[in-house]
VORORO-540222 format. One record per residue (C-alpha): x, y, z negated; residue in three letters. Coordinates in pm, 1 decimal, padded with zeros to 6 digits, always signed. Each point is the difference from the previous one (the first is absolute). Layout:
<milos>
<milo <X,Y,Z>,"Ala">;
...
</milos>
This chain:
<milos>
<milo <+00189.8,-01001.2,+01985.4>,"Unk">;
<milo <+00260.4,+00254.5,-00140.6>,"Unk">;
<milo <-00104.7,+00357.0,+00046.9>,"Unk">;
<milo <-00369.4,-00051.5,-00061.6>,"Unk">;
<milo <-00160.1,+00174.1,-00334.5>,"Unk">;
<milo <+00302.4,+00197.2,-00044.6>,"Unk">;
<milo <-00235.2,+00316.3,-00003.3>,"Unk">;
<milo <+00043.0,+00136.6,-00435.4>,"Unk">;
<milo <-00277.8,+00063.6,-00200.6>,"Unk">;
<milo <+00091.5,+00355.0,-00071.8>,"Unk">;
<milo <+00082.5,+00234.6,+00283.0>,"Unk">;
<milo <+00291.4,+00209.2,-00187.7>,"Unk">;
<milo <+00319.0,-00208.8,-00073.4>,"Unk">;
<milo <-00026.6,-00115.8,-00374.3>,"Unk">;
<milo <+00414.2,+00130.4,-00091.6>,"Unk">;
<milo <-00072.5,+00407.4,+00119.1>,"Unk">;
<milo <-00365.0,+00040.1,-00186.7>,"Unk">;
<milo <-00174.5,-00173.6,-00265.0>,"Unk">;
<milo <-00290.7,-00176.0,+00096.4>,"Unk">;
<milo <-00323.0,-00064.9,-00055.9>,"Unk">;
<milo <-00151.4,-00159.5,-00282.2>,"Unk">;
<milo <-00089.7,-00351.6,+00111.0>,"Unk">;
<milo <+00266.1,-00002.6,+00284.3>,"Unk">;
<milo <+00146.8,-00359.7,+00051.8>,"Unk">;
<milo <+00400.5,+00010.3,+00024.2>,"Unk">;
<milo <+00235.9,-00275.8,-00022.8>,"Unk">;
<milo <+00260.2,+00011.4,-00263.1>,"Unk">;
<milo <+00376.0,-00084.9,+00213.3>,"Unk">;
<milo <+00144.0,-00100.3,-00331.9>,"Unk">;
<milo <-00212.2,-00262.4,-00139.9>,"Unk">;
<milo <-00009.1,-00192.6,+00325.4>,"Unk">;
<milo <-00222.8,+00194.9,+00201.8>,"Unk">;
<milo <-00281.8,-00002.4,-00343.4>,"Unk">;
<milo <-00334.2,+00190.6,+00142.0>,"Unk">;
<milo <-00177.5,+00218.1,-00227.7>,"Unk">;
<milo <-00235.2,+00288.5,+00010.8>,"Unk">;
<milo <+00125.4,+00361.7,-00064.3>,"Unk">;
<milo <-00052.4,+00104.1,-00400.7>,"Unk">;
<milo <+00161.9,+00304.2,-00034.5>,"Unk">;
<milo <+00321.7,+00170.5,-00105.6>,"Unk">;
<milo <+00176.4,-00095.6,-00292.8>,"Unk">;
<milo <+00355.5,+00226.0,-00058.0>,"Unk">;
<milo <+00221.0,-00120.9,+00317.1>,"Unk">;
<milo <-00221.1,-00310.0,+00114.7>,"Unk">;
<milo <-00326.9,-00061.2,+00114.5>,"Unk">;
<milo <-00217.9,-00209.0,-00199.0>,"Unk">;
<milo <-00162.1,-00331.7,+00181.8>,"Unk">;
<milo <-00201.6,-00253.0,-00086.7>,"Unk">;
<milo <-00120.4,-00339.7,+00207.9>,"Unk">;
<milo <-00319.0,+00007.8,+00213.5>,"Unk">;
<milo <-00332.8,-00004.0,-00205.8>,"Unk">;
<milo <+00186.2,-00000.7,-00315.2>,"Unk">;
<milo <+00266.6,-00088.5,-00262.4>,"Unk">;
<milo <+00356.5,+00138.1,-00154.4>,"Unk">;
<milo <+00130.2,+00316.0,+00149.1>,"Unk">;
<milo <+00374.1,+00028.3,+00056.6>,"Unk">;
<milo <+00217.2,+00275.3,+00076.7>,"Unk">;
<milo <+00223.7,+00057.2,+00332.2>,"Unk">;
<milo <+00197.3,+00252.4,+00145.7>,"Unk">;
<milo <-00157.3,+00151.3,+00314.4>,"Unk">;
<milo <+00308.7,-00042.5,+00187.0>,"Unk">;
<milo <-00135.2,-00392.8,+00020.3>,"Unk">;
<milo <-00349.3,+00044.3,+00098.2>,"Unk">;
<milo <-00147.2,+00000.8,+00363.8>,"Unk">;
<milo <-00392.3,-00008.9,+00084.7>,"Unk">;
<milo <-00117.6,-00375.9,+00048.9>,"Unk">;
<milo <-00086.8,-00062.7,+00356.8>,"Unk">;
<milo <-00312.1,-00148.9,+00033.6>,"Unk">;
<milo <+00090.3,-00343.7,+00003.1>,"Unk">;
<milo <+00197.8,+00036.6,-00331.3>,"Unk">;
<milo <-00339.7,+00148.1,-00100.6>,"Unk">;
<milo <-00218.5,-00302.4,+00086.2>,"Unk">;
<milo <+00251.6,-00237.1,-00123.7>,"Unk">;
<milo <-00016.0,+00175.4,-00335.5>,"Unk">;
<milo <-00355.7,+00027.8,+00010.6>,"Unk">;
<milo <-00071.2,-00352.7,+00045.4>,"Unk">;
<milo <+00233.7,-00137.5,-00216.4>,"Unk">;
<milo <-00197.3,+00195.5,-00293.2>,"Unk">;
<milo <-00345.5,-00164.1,+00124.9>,"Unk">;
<milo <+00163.6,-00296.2,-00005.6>,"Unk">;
<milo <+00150.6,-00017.0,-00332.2>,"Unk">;
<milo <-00387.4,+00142.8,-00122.1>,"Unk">;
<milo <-00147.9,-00271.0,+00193.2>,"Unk">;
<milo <+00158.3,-00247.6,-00194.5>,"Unk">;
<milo <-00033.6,+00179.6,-00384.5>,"Unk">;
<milo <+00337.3,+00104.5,-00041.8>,"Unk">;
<milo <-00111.1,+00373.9,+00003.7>,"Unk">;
<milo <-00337.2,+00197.9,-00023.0>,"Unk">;
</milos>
């Protein structure tokens, strides 16, 4: 149903402060791309896909927090993909 799990991960909105290390946000610009919090980098905030892999770079201005079904959807998909040996 829309409306349900719509509750972020991080309790501060992720454009006004920087969050925590570890925080999952979803990056607007890469068609809604998930990725947990790395740290600051110049202007942009550094990302990098759940359990692992390349960072990238993106302006905070197109981050939000990942509600929690973006979160279990991004979560999965990386047990998945380990499941079947494509990642460690």
């Amino acid at each position: 149903m829309y409306g349900e799990n719509v509750r972020p991960n991080s309790p501060t909105p992720s454009n006004t402060s920087t969050p925590a290390l570890g925080t999952l946000l979803v990056d607007t610009s890469r068609a809604d791309r998930v990725g947990e919090f790395r740290g600051v980098a110049g202007p942009y905030w550094s990302l990098r896909p759940v359990g692992g892999g390349a960072e990238w770079e993106v302006e905070p201005r197109h981050v939000r927090p990942a509600v929690l079904i973006e979160q279990l959807r991004a979560r999965t998909a990386r047990l998945n993909a380990r499941s079947r040996g494509e990642v460690l």
